[in-house]
N, CA, C and O of each residue as an XYZ file, in Angstrom:
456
protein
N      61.239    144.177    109.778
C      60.650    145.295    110.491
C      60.944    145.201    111.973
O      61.090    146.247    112.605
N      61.056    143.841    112.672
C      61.314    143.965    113.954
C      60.008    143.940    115.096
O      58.842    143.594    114.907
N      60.437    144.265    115.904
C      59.175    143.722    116.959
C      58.208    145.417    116.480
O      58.610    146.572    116.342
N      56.873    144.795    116.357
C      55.707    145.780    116.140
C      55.038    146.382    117.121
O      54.222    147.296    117.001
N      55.464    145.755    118.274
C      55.059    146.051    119.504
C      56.173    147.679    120.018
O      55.958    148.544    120.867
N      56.809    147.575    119.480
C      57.625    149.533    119.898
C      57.127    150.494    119.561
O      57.096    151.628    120.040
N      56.566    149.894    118.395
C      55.998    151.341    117.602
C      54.380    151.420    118.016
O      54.052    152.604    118.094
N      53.708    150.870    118.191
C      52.352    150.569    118.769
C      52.468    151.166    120.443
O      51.549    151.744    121.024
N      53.743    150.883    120.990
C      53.434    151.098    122.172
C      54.174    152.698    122.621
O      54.017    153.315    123.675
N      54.842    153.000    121.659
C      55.369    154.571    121.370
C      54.357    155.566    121.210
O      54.538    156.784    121.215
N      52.739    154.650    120.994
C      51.687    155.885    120.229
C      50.996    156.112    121.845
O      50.632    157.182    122.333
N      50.944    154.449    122.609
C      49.871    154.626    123.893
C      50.576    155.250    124.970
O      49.964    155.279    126.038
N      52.102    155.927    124.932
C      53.006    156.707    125.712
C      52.386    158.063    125.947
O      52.279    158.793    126.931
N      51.946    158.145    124.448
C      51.491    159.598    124.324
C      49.837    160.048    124.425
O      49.314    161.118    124.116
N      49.279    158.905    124.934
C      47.673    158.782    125.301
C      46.985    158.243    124.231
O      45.755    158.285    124.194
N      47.682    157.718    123.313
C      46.955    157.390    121.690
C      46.794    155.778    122.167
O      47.624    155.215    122.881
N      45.380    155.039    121.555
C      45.474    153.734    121.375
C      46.120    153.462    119.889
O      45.575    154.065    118.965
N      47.286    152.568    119.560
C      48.365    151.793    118.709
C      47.802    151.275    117.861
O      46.652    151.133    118.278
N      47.886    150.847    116.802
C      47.393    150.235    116.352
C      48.606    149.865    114.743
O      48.666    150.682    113.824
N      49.287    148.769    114.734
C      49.936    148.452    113.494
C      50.192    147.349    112.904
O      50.124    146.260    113.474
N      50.467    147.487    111.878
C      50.488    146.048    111.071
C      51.249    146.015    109.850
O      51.195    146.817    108.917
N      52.033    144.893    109.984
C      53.043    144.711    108.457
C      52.429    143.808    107.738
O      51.693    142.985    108.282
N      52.683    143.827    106.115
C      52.096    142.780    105.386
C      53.683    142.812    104.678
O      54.497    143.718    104.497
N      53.668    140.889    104.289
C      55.259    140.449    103.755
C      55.377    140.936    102.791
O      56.563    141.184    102.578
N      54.354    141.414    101.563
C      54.775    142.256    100.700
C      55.065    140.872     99.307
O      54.280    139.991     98.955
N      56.491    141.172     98.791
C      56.758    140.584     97.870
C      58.179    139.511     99.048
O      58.786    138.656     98.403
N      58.376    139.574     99.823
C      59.216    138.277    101.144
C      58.364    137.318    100.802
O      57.163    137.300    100.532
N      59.473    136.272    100.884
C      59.065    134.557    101.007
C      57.720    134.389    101.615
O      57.634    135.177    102.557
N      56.618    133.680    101.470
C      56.124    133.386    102.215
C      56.133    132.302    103.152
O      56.700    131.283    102.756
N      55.589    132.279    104.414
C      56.167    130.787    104.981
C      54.331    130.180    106.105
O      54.016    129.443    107.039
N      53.974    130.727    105.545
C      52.625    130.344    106.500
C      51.332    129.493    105.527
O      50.804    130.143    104.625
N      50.967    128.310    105.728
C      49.680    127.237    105.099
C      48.618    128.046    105.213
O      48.461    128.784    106.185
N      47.713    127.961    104.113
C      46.628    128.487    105.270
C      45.665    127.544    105.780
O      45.991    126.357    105.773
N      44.375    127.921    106.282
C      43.830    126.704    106.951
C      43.444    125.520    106.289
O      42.637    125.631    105.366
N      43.790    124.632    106.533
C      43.453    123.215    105.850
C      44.963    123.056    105.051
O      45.456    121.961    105.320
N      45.713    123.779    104.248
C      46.524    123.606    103.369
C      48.072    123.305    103.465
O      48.467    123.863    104.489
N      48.998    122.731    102.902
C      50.341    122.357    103.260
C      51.502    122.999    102.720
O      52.682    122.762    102.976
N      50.866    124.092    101.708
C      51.993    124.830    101.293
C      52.224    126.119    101.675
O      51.212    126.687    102.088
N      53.448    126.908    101.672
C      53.626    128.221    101.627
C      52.760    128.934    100.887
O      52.851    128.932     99.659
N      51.810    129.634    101.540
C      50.929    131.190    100.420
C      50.805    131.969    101.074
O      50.241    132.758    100.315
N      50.921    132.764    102.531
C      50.595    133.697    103.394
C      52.198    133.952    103.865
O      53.121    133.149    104.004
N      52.132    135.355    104.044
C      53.606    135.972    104.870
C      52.692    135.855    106.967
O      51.523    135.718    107.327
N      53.706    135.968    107.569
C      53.504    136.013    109.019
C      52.398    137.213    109.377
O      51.563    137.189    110.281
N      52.633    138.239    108.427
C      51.608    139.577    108.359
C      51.109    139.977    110.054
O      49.922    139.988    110.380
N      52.053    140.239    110.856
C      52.299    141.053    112.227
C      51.084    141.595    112.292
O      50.363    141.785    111.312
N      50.713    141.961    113.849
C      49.952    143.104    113.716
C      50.373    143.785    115.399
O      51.373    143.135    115.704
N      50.153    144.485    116.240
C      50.536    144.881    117.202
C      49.168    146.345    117.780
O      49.122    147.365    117.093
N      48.515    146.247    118.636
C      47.388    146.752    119.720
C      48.518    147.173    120.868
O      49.250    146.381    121.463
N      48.476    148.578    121.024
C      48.852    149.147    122.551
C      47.364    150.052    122.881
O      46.499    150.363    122.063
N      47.389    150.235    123.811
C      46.735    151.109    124.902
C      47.112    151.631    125.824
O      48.011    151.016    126.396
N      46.635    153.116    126.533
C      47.276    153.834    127.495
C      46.813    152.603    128.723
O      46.286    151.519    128.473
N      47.156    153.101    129.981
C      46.884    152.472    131.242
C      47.425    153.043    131.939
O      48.495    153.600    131.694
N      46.497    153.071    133.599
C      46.834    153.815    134.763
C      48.036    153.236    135.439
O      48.413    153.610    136.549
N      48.577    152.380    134.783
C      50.050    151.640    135.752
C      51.091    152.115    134.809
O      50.879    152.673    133.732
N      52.423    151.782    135.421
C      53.558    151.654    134.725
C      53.639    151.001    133.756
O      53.685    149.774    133.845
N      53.680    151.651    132.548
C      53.864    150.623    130.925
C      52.838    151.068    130.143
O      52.308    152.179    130.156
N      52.622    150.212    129.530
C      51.350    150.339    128.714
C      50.736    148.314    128.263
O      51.265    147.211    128.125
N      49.446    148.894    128.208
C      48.880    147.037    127.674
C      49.325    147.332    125.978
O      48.969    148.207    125.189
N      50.431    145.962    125.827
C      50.562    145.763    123.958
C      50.225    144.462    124.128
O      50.176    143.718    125.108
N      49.958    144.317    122.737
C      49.762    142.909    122.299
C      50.437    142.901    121.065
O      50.035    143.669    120.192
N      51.475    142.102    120.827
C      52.515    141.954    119.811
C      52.612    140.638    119.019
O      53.345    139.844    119.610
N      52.075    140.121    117.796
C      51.785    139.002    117.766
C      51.905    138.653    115.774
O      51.918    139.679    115.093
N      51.961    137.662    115.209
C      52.131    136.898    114.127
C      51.201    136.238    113.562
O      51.133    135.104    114.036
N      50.170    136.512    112.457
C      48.891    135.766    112.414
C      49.173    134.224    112.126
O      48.235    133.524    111.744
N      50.384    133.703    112.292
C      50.668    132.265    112.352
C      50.943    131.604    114.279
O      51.212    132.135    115.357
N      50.679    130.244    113.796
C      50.887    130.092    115.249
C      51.708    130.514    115.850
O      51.389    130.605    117.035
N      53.086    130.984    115.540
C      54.191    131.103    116.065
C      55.030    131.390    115.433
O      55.356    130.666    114.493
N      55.650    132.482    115.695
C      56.779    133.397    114.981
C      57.837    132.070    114.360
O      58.041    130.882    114.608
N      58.336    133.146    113.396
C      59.488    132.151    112.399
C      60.743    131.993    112.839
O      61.509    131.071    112.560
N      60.969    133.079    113.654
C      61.950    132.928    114.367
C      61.885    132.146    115.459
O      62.969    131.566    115.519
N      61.087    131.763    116.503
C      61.487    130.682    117.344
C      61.612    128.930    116.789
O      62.241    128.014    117.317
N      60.723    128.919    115.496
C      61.344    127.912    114.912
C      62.797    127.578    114.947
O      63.353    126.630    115.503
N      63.384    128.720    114.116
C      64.616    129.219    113.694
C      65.607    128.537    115.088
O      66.473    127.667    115.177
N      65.054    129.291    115.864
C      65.826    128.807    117.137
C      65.898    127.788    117.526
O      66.967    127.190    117.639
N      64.687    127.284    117.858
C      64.526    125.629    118.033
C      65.787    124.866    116.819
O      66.742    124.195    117.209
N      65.537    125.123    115.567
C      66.530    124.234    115.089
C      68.236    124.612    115.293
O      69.097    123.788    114.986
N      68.554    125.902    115.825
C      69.484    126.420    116.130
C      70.205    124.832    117.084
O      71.156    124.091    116.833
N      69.186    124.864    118.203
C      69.124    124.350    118.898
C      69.377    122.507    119.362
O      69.859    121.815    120.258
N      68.629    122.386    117.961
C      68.671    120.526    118.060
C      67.321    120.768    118.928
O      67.700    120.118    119.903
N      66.024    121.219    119.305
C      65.078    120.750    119.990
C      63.911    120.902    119.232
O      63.714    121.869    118.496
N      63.103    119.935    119.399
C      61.795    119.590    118.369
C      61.112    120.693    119.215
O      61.407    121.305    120.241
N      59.745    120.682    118.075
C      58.788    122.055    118.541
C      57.773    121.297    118.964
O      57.712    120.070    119.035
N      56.692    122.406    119.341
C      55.575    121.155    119.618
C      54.739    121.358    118.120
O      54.890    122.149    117.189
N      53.622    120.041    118.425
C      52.664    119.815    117.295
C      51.513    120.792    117.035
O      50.755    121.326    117.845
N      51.573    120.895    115.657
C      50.687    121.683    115.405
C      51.401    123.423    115.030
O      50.644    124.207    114.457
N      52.235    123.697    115.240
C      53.198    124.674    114.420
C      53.408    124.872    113.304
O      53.519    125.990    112.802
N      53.511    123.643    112.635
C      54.689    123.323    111.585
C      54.045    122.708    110.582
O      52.835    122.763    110.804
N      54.295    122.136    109.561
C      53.852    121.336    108.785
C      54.825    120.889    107.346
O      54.934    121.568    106.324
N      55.560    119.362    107.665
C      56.388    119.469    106.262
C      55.931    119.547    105.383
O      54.716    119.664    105.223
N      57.338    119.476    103.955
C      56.428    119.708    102.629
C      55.351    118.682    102.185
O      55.176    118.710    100.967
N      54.791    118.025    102.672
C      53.890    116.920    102.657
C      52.803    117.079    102.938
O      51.810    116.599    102.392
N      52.901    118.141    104.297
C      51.135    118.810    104.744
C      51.657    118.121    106.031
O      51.846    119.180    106.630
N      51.964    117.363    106.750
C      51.879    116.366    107.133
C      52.755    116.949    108.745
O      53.964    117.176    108.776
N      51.775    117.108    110.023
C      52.424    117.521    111.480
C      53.782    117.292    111.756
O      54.140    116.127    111.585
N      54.756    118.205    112.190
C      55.754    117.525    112.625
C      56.654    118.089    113.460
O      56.694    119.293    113.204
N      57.455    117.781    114.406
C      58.253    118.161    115.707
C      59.257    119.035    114.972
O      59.711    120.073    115.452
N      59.598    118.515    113.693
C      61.380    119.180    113.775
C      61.255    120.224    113.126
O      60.821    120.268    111.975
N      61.658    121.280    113.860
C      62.119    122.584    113.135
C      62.768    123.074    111.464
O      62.623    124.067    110.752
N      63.569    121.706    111.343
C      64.324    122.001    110.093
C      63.325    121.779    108.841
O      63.682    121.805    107.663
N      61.831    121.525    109.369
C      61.168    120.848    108.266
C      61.223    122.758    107.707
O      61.345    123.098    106.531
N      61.166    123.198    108.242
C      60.267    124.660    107.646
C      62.055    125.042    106.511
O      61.903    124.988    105.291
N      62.729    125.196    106.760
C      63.842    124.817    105.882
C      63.701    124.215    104.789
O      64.166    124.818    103.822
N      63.114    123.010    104.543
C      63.364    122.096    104.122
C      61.555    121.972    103.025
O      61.071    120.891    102.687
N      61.027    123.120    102.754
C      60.216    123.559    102.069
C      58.862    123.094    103.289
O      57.946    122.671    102.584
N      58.518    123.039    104.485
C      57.264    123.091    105.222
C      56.866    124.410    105.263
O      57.398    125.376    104.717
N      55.760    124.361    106.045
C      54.544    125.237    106.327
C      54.735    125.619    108.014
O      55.120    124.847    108.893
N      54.360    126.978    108.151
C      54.186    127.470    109.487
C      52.047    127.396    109.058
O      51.331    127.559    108.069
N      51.845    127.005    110.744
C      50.500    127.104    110.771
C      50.177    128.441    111.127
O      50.800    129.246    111.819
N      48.650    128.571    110.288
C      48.169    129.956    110.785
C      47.314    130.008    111.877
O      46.273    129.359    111.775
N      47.490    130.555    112.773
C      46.912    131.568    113.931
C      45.418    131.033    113.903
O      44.592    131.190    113.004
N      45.238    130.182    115.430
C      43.663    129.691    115.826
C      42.926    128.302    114.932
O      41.737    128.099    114.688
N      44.112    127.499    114.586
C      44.147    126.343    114.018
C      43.035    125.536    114.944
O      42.886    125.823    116.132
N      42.368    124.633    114.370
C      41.709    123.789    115.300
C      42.261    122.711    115.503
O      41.647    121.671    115.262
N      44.021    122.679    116.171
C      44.799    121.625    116.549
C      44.935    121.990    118.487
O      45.582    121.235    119.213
């Protein structure tokens, strides 16, 4: 679907407060949920715009996991570890390297108590 934040912020252009959200549907899932070490939740987006008296508009564009799948992605593009508390290999078990999520890990969900 792409960033959720265009279409949310296409509605507060026109004086509307935004409001949208994707669910993964029948897509891989890649997100633990709390306490847990396996894949059962999709990233499931959601995206808040509002009008405002300045140039732009206020969005909030965001991933109910800690952190989009794609900057993982990148990080391992990369060769650079992530930080803790992101991730989780297939073990359950915290870990720096990106390739774990590859390699059957867990993305953490959104407001973890890490």
């Amino acid at each position: 679907m792409g960033r959720l934040g265009w279409y949310s912020a296409r509605l507060a252009e026109q004086g509307i407060i935004g409001f949208v959200t994707a669910d993964s549907g029948r897509a891989p899932k890649y997100v633990a949920p709390h306490g847990g070490r396996s894949r059962r939740l999709g990233t499931n987006p959601l995206s808040f715009a509002f009008p405002a008296d300045v140039d732009g508009q206020v969005v909030l564009d965001m991933a109910t996991s800690t952190v989009a799948r794609g900057k993982i992605n990148v990080a391992a593009a990369r060769g650079e570890s992530i930080p803790t508390g992101w991730l989780v290999d297939k073990e359950g078990k915290d870990t720096t390297d990106p390739r774990a999520l590859a390699n059957g890990g867990a993305l953490l969900p959104f407001g973890a108590d890490q």
